[in-house]
N, C-alpha and C positions, 0 to 999 in steps of 0.2 A: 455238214453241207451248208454253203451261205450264197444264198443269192446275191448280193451284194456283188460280189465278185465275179461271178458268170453273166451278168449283167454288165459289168465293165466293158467287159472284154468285147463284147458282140453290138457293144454300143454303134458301132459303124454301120454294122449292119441291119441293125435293126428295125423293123417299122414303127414310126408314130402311131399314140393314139386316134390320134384323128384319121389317121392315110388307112388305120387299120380299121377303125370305122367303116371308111369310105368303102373300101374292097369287101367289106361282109355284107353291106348292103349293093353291090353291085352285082354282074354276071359271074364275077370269081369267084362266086361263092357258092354257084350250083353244080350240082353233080355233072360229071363229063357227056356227053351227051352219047359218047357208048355203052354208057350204065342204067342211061335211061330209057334204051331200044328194049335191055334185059325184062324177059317177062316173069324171072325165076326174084322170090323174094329173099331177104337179107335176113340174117339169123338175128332170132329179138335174143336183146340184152336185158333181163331186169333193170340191173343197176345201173344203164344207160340208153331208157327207153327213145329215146328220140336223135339219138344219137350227137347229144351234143357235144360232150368232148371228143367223140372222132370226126366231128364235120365241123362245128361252129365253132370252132376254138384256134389260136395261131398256136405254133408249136411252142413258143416262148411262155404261153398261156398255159397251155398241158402240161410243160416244166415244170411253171408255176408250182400248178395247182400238186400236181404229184410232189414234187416237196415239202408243200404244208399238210400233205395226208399223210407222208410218210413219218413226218413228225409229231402231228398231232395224233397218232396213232399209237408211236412208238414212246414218247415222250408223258403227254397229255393222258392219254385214256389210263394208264396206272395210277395213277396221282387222283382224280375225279372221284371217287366214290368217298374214298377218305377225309378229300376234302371237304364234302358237300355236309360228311356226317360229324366232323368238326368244326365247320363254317371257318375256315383256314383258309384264305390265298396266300399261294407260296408266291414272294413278290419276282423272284428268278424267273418266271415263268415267262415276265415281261422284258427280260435280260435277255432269255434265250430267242422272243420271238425278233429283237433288235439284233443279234447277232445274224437271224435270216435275211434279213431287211424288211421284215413285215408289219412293222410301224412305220406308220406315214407314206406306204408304197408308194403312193398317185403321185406324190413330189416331186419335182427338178430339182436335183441340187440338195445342197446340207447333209451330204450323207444317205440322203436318199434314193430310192431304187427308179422310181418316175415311169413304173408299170401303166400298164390299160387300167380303164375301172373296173373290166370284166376281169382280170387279175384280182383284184383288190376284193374284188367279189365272190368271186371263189377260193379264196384263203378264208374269207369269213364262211364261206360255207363249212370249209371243213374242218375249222376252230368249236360252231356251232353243233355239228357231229359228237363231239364231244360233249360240250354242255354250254348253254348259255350265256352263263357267267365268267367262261373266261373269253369269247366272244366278245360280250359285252366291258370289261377290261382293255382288248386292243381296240373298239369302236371308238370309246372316250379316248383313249391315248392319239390313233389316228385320225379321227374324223371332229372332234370334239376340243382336241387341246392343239394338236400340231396344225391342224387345218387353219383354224382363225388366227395363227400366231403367221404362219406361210401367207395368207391373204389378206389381213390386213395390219400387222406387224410392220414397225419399221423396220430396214436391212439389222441396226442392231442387234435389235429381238431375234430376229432370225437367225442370226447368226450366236448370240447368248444359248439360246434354249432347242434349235430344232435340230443340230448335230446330236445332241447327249439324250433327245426324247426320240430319236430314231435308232439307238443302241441300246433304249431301252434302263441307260445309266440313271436317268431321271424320269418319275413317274407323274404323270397330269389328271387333273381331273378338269369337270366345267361346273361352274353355279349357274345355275339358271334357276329351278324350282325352289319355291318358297315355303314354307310350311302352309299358309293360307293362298297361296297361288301355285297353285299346279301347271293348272288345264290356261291360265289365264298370264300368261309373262308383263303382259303388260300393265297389270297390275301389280307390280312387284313392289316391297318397301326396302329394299334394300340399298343404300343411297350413298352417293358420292360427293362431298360438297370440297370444293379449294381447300388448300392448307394457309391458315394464318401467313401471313408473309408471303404467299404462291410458292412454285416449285414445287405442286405435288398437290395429291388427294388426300383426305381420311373416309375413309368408308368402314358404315355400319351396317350391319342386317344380318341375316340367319337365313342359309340354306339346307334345303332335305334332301334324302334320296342321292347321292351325291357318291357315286361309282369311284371308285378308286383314293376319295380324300381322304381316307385314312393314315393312308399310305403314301401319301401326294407331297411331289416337291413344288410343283409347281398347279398354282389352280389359276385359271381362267373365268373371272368371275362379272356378271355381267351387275350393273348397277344403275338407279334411276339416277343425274343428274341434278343436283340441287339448283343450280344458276339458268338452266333450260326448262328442264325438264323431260330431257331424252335419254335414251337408254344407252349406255354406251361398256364397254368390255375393258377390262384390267387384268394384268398379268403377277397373282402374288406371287411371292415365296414362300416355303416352309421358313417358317423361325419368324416371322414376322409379327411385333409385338402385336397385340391385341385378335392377333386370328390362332383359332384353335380348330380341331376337325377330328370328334369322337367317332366310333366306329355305332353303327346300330346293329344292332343284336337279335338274336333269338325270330331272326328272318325263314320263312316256311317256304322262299324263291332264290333263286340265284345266291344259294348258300355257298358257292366255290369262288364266287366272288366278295371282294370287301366294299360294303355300301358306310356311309358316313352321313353327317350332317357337316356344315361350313359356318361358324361363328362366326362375325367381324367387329369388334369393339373399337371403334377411331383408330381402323387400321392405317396405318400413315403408308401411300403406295407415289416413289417417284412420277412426276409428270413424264417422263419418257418409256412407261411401262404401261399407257392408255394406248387402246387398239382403234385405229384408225379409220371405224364406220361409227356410226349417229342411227338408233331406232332399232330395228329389232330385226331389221333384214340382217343384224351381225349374228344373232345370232341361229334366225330362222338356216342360213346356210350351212351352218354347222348342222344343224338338225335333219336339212336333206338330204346331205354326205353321211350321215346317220344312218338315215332310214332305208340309203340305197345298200347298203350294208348289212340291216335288218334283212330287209328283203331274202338279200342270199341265206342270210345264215338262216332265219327261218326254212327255207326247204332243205338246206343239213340236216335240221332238228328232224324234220319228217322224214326224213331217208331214212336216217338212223333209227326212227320209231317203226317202220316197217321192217327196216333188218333185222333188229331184233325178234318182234312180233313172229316173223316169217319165220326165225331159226324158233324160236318157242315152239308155233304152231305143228314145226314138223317135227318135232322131239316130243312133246307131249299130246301121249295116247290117252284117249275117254272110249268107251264104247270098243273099244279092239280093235282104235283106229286112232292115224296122228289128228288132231285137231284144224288141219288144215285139211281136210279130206271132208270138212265140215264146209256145205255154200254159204250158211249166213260168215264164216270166219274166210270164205274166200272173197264174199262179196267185201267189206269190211278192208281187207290187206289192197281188193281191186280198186275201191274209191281211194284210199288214202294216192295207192301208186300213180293214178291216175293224176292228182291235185300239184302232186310232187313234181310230173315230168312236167304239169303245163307253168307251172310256176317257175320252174329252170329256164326253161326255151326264155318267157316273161325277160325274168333278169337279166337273160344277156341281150336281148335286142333292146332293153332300157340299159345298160351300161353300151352298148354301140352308139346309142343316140349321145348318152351322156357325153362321150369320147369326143362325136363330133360338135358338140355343142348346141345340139337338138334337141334337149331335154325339158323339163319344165318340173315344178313342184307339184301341180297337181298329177303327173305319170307317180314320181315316189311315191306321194300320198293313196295313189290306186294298187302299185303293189307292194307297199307296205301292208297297207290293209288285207289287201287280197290272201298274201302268202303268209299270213302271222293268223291272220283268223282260221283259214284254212289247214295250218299246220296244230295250232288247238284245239280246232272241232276234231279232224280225224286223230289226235294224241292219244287224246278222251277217248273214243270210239277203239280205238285200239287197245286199249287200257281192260275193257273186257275181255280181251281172249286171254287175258293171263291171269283174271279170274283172281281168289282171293291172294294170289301170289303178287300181283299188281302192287301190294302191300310191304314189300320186303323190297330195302332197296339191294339185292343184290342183283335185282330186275332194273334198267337205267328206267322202264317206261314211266313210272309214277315223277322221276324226278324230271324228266324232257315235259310232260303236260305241265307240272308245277311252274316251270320256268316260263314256258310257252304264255301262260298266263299273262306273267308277267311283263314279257315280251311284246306282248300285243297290248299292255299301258304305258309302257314309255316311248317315246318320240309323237306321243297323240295316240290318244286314249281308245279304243272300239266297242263299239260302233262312231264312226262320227257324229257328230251333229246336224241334225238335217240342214244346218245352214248352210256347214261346208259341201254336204252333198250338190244342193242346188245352182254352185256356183260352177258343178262340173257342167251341165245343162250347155248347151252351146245358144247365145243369145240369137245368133242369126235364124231359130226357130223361130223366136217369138217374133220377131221381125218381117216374115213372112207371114205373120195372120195365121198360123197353124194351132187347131187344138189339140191335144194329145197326152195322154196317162202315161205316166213312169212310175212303176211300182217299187217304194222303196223301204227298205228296212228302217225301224224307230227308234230307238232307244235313247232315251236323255237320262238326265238326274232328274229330270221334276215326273218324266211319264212313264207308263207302262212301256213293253216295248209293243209292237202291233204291226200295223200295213199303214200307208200315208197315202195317196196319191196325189204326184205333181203335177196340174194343173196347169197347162202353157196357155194361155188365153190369148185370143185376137186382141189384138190392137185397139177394137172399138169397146172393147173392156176394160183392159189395163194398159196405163202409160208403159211406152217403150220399156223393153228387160225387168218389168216385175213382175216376180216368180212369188208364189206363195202354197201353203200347204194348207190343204182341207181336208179331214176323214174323208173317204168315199162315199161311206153312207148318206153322208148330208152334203156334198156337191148336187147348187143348179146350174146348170148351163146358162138358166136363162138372168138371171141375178148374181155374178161372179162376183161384184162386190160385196156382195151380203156373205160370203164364203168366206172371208178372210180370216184367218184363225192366226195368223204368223207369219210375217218377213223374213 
């Protein structure tokens, strides 16, 4: 089955992202108003509590998504457990999702499909159903190598690399983390300086953690500038003298995918293969096409850690009864299902916004966090009802938390940082003279984790918009500047 092609065809008639936006957040989008006289209620769906694939979804969207279930089910779910207990990705797997058209979906043009985000969103959901790591494979290909190359690429590039990384013929990865910079990009060493004579770079440095460069024909690599000093993105080749890209090993997460490190020795890279932004919003956007991405496939991961769970629960008997006959093992299946549907709804009305251009980096950052934390805490929590059998992976549930983990570290790390918290805070509070408590979760590298409370001070305390964190216990109202513990 290929999208690609059923997509052609209805091209005429099809609705824009945007126009499709517009009508989910309009009157089109609510129930008929003879449905809403009915006093008789509508039969619950587990597996579709809120009913968003039969309400909030366009039919091209439901297409979608049932193609990439029907495949990631029929295809993907055989393949997964052997590969995870190998640490083997089958590189086909990236063949076959470009044969659907499911790399670089969001695209116009080059071969590509040029779906909704909410499309592109639930393909990652139900990649992530499966396992993580081959999720995490099509994010880097789509969102990670083909995005920055379509956005700030010139027509060449575009036209060189994003036909053949849309069929999957060529495979991408991105450098961005560094062995000593993770959490911190802008502290990277990794450096570009002119080539003797001009006509080109040499770039040296060392990248980690580094999804698909094993395997990678082409890497996307971002670098500090030597003659500025800005951050700017480069498009290598495999074969290119001085870059090499080992595979790392003996990995206890996303073992079904392939992770790498990125070498660069006075890699010499043409002047017309440098990507067309300056600083780090090149690569921050890559990173929130990311995490919208996460998001979805995170509530995959927990779907499927409840379905399972749930078939466990009612197959195995304790006491002369199935283990879901058990309240703390119903309470347990009720919270996770719960986190699952409100995190669904979430995703698509942030990919509607996304559609119409109404989005913002701090929404992803709310439900990346949100649906990745959420999908780990209840994993774990589900991870008891299968008791010492949780242990064998012929159970997925040990391996979906494992991942999940790891999931909720890359694209930005969890818990945030209280920095980034406080910049969610909307300033026009402080601006009003308002005091007020925001209780927030803590966790740094340097502290415990605890309770903080934020602190919005009047005006005849703190200069305009500064925000700062005090323990509770030792806030005075009446000496706010003696409070100061942190900007």
């Amino acid at each position: 089955m290929s999208l690609r092609l059923p997509l052609r065809q209805l091209a005429a008639k099809r609705v824009p992202p945007q126009a499709l936006a517009a009508r989910f957040a309009s009157s089109e989008a609510t129930a008929p108003a003879e449905l809403a006289k009915t006093s008789s209620f509508a039969p619950y769906q587990w597996e579709d509590p809120l009913k968003v694939e039969s309400t909030m979804l366009s039919e091209e969207e439901v297409s979608i998504m049932e193609m990439a279930r029907s495949y990631c089910q029929e295809k993907l779910a055989p393949r997964v457990t052997e590969a995870y207990r190998t640490e083997n990705f089958d590189r086909s797997i990236l063949s076959e999702m470009g044969e659907l058209g499911l790399l670089g979906p969001t695209i116009d043009g080059y071969g590509c499909a040029g779906v909704s985000s909410v499309a592109y969103g639930l393909v990652a959901r139900e990649v992530e159903r499966i396992d993580s790591g081959y999720r995490s494979a099509m994010s880097v290909q789509s969102s990670l190598v083909m995005h920055p190359i379509n956005a700030f690429g010139s027509k060449q590039l575009k036209e060189k690399y994003l036909p053949r990384l849309a069929k999957g013929e060529l495979v991408g990865c991105f450098g961005l983390t560094e062995p000593d910079h993770g959490s911190d990009p802008a502290g990277m060493t990794t450096e570009a300086r002119e080539a003797p004579g001009g006509g080109g770079f040499l770039i040296s440095g060392a990248k980690t953690w580094i999804s698909n460069a094993p395997i990678a024909d082409v890497f996307v690599v971002w670098a500090k500038c030597q003659w500025d000093g800005k951050i700017r993105g480069f498009v290598l080749d495999k074969g290119m003298k001085g870059l090499s890209a080992p595979a790392i090993k003996n990995k206890t997460a996303l073992r079904a995918s392939i992770t790498g490190s990125i070498f660069m020795d006075e890699v010499s890279v043409p002047a017309e293969q440098m990507l067309d932004v300056q600083g780090l919003k090149g690569p921050f956007s890559c990173l929130n096409n990311a995490r919208f991405g996460i998001s979805f496939g995170a509530v995959g991961a927990l779907e499927e850690a409840i379905r399972i769970t749930r078939e466990y629960a009612l197959e195995r008997k304790q006491f002369k009864k199935p283990l879901a006959g058990f309240q703390l093992v119903q309470q347990k299946l009720a919270n996770a299902h719960m986190e699952a549907a409100i995190g669904l709804v979430s995703c698509v009305q942030l990919g509607r916004l996304k559609d119409s251009g109404n989005w913002s980096p701090e929404m992803v950052s709310i439900m990346k966090r949100n649906n990745c934390q959420k999908a780990l805490d209840h994993s774990r929590i589900l991870m008891e009802v299968f008791g010492g059998n949780a242990a064998s992976d012929e159970y997925p549930i040990a391996r979906i938390a494992y991942n999940l983990h790891t999931v909720s570290t890359y694209e930005a790390r969890l818990p945030p940082p209280t920095e980034t918290l406080s910049r969610l805070v909307p300033f026009s509070e402080l601006e009003l003279g308002l005091q007020a408590a925001i209780l927030v979760s803590f966790n740094t590298d340097t502290q415990e984790g605890g309770i903080l409370t934020l602190h919005i001070c009047s005006s005849s305390h703190t200069s305009a918009g500064e925000v700062f964190f005090v323990p509770s216990s030792s806030w005075s109202p009446a000496a706010p500047a003696a409070n100061k513990t942190g900007a």
